[in-house]
Every structure is written in structure tokens, then in C-alpha cells.
N, C-alpha and C positions, 0 to 999 in steps of 0.2 A: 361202940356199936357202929358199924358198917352204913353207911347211907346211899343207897341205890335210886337213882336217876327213872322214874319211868322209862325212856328207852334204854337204859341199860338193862331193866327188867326184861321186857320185851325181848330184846337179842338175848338172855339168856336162857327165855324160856321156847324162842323159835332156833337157837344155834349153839345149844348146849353138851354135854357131853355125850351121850347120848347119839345124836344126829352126827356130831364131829367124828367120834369114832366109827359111825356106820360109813362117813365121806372116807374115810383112812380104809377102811377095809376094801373100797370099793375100787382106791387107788394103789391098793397093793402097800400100803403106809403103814402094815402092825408085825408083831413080829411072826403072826401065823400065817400072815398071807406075802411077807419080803421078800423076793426075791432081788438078791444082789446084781449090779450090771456092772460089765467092765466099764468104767467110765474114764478110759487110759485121753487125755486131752494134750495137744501137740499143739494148742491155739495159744501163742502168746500176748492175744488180747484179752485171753478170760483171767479174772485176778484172782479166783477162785484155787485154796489149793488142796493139794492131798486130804487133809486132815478135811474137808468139809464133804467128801464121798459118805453119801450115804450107806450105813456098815447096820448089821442088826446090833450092835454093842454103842454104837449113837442116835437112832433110828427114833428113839423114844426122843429127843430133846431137836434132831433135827430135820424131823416131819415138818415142826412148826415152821421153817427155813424154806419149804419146796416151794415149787409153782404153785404146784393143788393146794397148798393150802392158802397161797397168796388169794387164789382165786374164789377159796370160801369163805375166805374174809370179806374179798369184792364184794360176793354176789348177797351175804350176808347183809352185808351192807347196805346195797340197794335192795332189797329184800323189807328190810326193817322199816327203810325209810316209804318204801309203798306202804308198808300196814301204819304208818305213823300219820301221813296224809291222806288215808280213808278216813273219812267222817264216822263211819260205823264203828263201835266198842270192839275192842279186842276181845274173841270170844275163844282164844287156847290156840292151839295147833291141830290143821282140818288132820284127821284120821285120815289112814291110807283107805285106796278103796280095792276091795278083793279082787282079784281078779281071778277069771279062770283058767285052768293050765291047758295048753296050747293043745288044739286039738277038741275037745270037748264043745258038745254044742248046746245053744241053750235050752231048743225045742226039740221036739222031734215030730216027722211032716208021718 
């Protein structure tokens, strides 16, 4: 049986799949929303080679490899560790709040 860490809990219930995949769609990271870039590279300081071009036939394993998703680890991270150093109980993940679409007003004079 599996034993999870309070903050492990925590991060998987505020950076789970769910939220991961909504960051991936938002970066163009699924295979509905990829669009492919020439990524033709002439720098022979990048060690970086062919085989690591993001392609929709690798897409799925090396999302996890990009920037964006280095960075929602980061922010994951610091994320987790703010709600870990609130004194106040962990009470879920705050709901989005509605908004209304552009243009629309809320009274009328």
C-alpha cells in the first residue's frame, strides 16, 4: 500500500491531472491543440538533438521535458509551499469565479 506525505497529498490535489492538462492545452502541449515549429537549430552550443523536437508522435512523453512545464513545476512548487505555511487548514481548491463575457453589463442606468 502506497504511503503519501501530507504535502504530497496537497500538490496532488492542487496540481493534478486535471489542472496539468488544462496548463498543456493552454500551451499548445496536446495533440488537439500542437502545432509543429520548424525548429531547424545552426547553434553549436545547444546539445540538444534532432530526436528531442517536439513531433505529435513524442508529444505525449516529451511535454514533460519543455520549459512550460519546467515552469509548472516551479510555480507548483512555490505554490504548495505558500498553502503549507498558512496556518489556516487546507480547505480544497478555491473554485473558479464566473465571469461575464465581454461586453455585457451588470446593471442597467
Amino acid at each position: 500500500m502506497d504511503h503519501w506525505t501530507y504535502p504530497q497529498v496537497i500538490k496532488m490535489l492542487e496540481g493534478g491531472n486535471k489542472q496539468l492538462e488544462t496548463f498543456f492545452e493552454r500551451h499548445a502541449l496536446t495533440k488537439n491543440t500542437f502545432v509543429p515549429q520548424n525548429t531547424t537549430n545552426n547553434n553549436n552550443n545547444n546539445h540538444s538533438d534532432t530526436n528531442n523536437n517536439l513531433t505529435v508522435a513524442n508529444l505525449s512523453m516529451m511535454r514533460y521535458k519543455t520549459k512550460a512545464a519546467l515552469f509548472y513545476r516551479q510555480q507548483l512548487d512555490h505554490h504548495i509551499q505558500n498553502l503549507l505555511e498558512n496556518p489556516k487548514p487546507y480547505r480544497g481548491r478555491k473554485t473558479k469565479v464566473k465571469r461575464r463575457p465581454l461586453g455585457t453589463q451588470t446593471s442597467t442606468i
